[in-house]
N, CA, C and O atoms as a GROMACS GRO file, in nm:
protein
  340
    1UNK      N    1   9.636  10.837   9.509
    1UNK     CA    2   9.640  10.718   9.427
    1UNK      C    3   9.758  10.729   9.332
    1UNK      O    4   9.808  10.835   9.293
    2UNK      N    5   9.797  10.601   9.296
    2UNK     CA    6   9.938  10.615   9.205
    2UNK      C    7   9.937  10.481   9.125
    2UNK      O    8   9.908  10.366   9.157
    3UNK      N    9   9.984  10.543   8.996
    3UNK     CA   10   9.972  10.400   8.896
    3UNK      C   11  10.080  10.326   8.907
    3UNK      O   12  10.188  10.358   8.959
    4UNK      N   13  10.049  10.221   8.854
    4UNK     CA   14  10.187  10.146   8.923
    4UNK      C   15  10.343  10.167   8.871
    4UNK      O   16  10.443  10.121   8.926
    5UNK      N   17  10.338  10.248   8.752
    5UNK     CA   18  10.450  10.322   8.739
    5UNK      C   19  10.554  10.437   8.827
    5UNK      O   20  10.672  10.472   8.839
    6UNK      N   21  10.410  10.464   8.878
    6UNK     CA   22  10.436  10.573   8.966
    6UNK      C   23  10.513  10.526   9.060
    6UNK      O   24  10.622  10.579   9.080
    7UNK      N   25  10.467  10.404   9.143
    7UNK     CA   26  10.517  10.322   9.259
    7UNK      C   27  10.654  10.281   9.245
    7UNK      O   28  10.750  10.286   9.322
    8UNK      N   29  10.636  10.232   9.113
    8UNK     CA   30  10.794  10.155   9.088
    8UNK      C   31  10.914  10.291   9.106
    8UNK      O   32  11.025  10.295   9.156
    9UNK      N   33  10.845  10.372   9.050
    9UNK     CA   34  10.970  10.496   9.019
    9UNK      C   35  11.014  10.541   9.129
    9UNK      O   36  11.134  10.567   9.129
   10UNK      N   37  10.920  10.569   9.280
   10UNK     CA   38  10.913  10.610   9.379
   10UNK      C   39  10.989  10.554   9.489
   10UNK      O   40  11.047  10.605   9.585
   11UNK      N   41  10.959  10.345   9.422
   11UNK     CA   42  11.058  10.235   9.457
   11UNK      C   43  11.203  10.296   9.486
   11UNK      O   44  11.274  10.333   9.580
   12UNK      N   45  11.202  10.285   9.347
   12UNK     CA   46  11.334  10.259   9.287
   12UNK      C   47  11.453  10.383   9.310
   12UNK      O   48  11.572  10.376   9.281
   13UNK      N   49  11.384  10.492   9.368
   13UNK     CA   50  11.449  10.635   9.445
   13UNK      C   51  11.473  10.575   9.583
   13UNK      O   52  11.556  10.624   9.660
   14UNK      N   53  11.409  10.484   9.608
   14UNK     CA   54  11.431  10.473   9.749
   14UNK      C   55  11.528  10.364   9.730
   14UNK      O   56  11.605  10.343   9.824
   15UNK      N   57  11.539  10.283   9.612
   15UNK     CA   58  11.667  10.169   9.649
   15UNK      C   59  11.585   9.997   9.625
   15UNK      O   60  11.630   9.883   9.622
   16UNK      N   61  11.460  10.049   9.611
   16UNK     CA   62  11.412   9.888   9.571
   16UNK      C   63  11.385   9.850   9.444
   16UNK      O   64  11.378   9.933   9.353
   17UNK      N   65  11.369   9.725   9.427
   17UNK     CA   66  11.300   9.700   9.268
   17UNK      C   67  11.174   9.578   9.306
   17UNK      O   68  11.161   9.507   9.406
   18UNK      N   69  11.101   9.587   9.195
   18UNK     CA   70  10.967   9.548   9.195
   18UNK      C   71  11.016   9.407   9.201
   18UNK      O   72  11.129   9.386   9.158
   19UNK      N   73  10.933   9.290   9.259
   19UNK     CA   74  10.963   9.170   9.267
   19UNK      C   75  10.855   9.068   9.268
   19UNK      O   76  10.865   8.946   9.250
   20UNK      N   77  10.752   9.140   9.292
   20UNK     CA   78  10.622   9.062   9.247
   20UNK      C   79  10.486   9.182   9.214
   20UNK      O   80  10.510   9.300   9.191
   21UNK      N   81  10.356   9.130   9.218
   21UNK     CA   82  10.255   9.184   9.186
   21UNK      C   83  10.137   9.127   9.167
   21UNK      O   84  10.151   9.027   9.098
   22UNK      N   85   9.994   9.151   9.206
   22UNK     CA   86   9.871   9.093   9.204
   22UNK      C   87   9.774   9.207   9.190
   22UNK      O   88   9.782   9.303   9.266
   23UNK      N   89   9.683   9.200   9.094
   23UNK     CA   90   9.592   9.212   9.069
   23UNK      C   91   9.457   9.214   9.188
   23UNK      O   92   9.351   9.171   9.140
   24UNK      N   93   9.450   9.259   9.338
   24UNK     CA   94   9.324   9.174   9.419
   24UNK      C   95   9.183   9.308   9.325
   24UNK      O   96   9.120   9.355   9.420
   25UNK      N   97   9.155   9.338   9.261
   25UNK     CA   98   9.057   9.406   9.159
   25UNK      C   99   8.942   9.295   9.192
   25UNK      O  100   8.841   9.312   9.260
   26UNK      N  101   8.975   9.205   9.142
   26UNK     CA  102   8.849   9.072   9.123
   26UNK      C  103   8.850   9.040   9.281
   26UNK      O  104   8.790   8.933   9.296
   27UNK      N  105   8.883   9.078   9.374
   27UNK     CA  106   8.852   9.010   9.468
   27UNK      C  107   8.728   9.068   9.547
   27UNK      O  108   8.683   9.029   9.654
   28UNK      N  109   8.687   9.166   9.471
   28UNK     CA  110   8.622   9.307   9.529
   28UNK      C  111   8.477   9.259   9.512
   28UNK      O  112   8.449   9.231   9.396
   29UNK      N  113   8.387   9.246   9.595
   29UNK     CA  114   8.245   9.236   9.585
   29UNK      C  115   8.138   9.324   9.585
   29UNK      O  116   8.078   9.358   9.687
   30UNK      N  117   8.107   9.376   9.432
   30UNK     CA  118   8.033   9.481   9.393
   30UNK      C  119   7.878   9.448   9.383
   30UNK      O  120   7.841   9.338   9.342
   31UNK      N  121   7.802   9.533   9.415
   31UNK     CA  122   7.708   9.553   9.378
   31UNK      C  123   7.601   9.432   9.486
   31UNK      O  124   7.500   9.387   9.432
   32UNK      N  125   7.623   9.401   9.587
   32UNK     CA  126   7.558   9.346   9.726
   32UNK      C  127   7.405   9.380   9.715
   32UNK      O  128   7.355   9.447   9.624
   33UNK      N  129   7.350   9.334   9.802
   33UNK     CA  130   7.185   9.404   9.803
   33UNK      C  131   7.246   9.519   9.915
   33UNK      O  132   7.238   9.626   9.855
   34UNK      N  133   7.281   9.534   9.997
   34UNK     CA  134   7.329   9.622  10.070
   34UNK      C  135   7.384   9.773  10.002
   34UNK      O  136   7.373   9.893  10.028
   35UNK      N  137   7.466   9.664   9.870
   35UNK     CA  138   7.512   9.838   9.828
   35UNK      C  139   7.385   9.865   9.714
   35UNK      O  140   7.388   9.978   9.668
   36UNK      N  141   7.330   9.821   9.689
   36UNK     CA  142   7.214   9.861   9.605
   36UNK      C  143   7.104   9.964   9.721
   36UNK      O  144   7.071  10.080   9.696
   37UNK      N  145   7.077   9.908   9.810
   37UNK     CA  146   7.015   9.967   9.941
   37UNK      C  147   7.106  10.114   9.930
   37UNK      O  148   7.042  10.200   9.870
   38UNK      N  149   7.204  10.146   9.964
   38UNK     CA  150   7.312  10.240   9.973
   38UNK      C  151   7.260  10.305   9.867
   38UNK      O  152   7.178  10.390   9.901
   39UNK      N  153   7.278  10.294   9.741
   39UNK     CA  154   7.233  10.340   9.627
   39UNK      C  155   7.150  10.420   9.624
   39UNK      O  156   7.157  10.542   9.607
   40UNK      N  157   7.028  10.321   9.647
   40UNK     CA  158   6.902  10.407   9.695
   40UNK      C  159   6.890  10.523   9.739
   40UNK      O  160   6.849  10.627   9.686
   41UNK      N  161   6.950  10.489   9.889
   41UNK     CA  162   6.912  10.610   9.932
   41UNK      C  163   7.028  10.731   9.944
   41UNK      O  164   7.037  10.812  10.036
   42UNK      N  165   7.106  10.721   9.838
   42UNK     CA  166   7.222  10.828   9.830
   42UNK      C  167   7.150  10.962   9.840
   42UNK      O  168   7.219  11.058   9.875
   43UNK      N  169   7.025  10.982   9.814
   43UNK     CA  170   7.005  11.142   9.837
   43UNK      C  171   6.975  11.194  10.000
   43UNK      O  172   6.987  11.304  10.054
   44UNK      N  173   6.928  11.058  10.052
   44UNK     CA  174   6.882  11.117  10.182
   44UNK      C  175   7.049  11.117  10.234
   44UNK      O  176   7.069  11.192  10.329
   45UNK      N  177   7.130  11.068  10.200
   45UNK     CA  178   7.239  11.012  10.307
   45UNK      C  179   7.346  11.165  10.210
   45UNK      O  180   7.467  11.152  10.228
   46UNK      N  181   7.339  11.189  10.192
   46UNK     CA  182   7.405  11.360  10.078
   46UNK      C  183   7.351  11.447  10.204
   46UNK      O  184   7.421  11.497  10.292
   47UNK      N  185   7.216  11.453  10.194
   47UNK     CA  186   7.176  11.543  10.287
   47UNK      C  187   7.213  11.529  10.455
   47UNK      O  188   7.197  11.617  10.540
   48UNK      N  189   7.260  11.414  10.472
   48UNK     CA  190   7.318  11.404  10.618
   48UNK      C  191   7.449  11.427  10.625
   48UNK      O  192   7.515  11.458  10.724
   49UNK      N  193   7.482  11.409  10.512
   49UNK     CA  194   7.633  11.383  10.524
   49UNK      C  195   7.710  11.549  10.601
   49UNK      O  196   7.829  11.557  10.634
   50UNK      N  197   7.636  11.631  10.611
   50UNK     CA  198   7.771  11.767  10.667
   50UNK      C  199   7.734  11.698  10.806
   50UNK      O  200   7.804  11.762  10.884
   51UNK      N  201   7.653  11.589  10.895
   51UNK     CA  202   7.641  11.569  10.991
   51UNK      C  203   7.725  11.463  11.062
   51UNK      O  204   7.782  11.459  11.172
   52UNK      N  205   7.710  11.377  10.958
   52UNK     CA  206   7.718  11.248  11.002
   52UNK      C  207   7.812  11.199  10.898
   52UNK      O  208   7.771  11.197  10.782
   53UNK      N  209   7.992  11.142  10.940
   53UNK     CA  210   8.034  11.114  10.945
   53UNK      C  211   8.040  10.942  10.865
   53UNK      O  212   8.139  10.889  10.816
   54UNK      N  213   7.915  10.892  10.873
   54UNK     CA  214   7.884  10.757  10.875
   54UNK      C  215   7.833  10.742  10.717
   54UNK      O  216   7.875  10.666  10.630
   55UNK      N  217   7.717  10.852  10.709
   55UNK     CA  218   7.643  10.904  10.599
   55UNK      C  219   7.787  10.938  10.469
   55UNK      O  220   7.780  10.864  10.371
   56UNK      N  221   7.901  11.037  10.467
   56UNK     CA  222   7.976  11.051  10.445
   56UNK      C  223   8.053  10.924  10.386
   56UNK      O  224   8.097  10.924  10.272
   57UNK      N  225   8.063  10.838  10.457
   57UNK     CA  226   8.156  10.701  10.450
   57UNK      C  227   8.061  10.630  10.341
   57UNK      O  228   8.113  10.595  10.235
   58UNK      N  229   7.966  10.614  10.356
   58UNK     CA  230   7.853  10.519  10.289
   58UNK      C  231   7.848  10.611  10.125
   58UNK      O  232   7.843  10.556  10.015
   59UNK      N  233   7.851  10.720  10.141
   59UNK     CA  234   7.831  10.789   9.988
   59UNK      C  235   7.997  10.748   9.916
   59UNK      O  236   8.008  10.700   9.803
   60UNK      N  237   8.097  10.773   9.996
   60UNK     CA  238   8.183  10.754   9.965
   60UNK      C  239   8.177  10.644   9.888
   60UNK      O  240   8.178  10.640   9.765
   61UNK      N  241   8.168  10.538   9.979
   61UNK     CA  242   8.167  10.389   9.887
   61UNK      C  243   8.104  10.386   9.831
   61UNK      O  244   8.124  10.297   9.747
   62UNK      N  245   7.989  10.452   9.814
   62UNK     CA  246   7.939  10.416   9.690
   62UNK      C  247   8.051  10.488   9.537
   62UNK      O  248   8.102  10.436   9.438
   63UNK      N  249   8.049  10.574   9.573
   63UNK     CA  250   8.166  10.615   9.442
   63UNK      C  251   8.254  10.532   9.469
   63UNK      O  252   8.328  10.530   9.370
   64UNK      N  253   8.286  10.470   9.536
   64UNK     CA  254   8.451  10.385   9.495
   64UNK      C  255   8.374  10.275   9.419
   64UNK      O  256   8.431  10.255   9.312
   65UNK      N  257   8.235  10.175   9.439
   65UNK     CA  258   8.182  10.126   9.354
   65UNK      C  259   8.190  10.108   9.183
   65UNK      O  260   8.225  10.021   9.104
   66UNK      N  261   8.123  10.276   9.174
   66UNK     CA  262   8.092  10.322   9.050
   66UNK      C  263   8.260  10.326   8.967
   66UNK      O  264   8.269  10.265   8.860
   67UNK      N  265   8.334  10.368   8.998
   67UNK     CA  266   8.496  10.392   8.985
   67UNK      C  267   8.550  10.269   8.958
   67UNK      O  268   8.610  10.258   8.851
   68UNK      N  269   8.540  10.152   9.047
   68UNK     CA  270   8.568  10.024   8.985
   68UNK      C  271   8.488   9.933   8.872
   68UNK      O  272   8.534   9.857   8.787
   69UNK      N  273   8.347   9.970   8.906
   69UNK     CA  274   8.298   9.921   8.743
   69UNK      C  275   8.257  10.013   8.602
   69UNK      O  276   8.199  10.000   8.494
   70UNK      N  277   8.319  10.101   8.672
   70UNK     CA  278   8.380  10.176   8.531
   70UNK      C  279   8.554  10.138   8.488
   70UNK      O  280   8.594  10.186   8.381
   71UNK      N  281   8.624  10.079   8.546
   71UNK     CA  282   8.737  10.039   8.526
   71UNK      C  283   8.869  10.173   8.550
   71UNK      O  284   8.979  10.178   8.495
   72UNK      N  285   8.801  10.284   8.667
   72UNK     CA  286   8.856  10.373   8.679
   72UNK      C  287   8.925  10.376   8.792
   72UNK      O  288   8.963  10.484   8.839
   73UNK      N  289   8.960  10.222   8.870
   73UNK     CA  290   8.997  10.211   8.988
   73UNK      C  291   9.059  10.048   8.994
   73UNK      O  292   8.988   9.970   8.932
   74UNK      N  293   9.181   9.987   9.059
   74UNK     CA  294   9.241   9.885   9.034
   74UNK      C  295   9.298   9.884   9.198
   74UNK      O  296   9.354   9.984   9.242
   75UNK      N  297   9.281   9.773   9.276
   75UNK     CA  298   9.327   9.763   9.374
   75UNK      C  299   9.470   9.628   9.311
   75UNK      O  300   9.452   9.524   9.248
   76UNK      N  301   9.567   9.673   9.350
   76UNK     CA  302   9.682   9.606   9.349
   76UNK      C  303   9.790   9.594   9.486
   76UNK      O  304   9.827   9.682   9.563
   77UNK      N  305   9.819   9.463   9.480
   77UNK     CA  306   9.937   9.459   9.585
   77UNK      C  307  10.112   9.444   9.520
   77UNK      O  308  10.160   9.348   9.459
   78UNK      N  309  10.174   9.560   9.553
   78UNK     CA  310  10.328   9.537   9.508
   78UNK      C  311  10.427   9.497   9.615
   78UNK      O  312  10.421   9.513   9.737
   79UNK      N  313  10.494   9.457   9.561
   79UNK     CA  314  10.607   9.410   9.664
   79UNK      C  315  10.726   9.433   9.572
   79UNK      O  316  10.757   9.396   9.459
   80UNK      N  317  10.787   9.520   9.678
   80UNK     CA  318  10.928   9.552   9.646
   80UNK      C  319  11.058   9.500   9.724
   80UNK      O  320  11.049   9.481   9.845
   81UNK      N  321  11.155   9.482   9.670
   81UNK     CA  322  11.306   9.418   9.822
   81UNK      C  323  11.381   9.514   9.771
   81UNK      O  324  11.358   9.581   9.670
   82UNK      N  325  11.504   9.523   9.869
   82UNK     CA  326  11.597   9.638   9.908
   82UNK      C  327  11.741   9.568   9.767
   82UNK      O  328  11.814   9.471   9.785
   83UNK      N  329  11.738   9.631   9.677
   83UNK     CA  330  11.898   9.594   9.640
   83UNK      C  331  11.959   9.546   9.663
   83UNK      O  332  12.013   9.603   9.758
   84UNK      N  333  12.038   9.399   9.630
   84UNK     CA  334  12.164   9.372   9.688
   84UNK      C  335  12.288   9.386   9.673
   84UNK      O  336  12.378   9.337   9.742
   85UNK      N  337  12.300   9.483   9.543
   85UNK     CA  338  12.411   9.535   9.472
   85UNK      C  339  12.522   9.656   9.540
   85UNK      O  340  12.617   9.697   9.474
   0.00000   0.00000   0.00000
């Protein structure tokens, strides 16, 4: 993960500059009956998880959840263009 400073700087080594930017954060649909379900049963799905792959994915999201409504996570789109100088 990289803040968007990070990006620009990383840009801008490579020859681009920032040219737009959005926020999609709000586009994100938290807290579903589904992910509440998920929730639930995070202990049984911990205990599957060295198995199952699926179990794994599902705990996962749930922390990416918790991370965005703690404000510890920001999905953004950048767009950068090539120099014309």
């Amino acid at each position: 993960m990289l803040s968007v400073a990070e990006a620009e700087a990383l840009a801008a080594d490579a020859g681009l500059v920032p040219v737009a930017w959005n926020d999609l954060s709000g586009l994100q649909r938290l807290g579903r009956p589904r992910d509440r379900i998920i929730h639930a049963a995070l202990p049984l799905l911990r205990r599957m998880g060295g198995r199952s792959m699926w179990a794994q994915s599902l705990v996962g999201g749930d922390a990416l959840q918790h991370c965005h409504r703690a404000g510890l996570l920001q999905y953004r789109l950048l767009r950068f263009e090539r120099r014309t100088d």
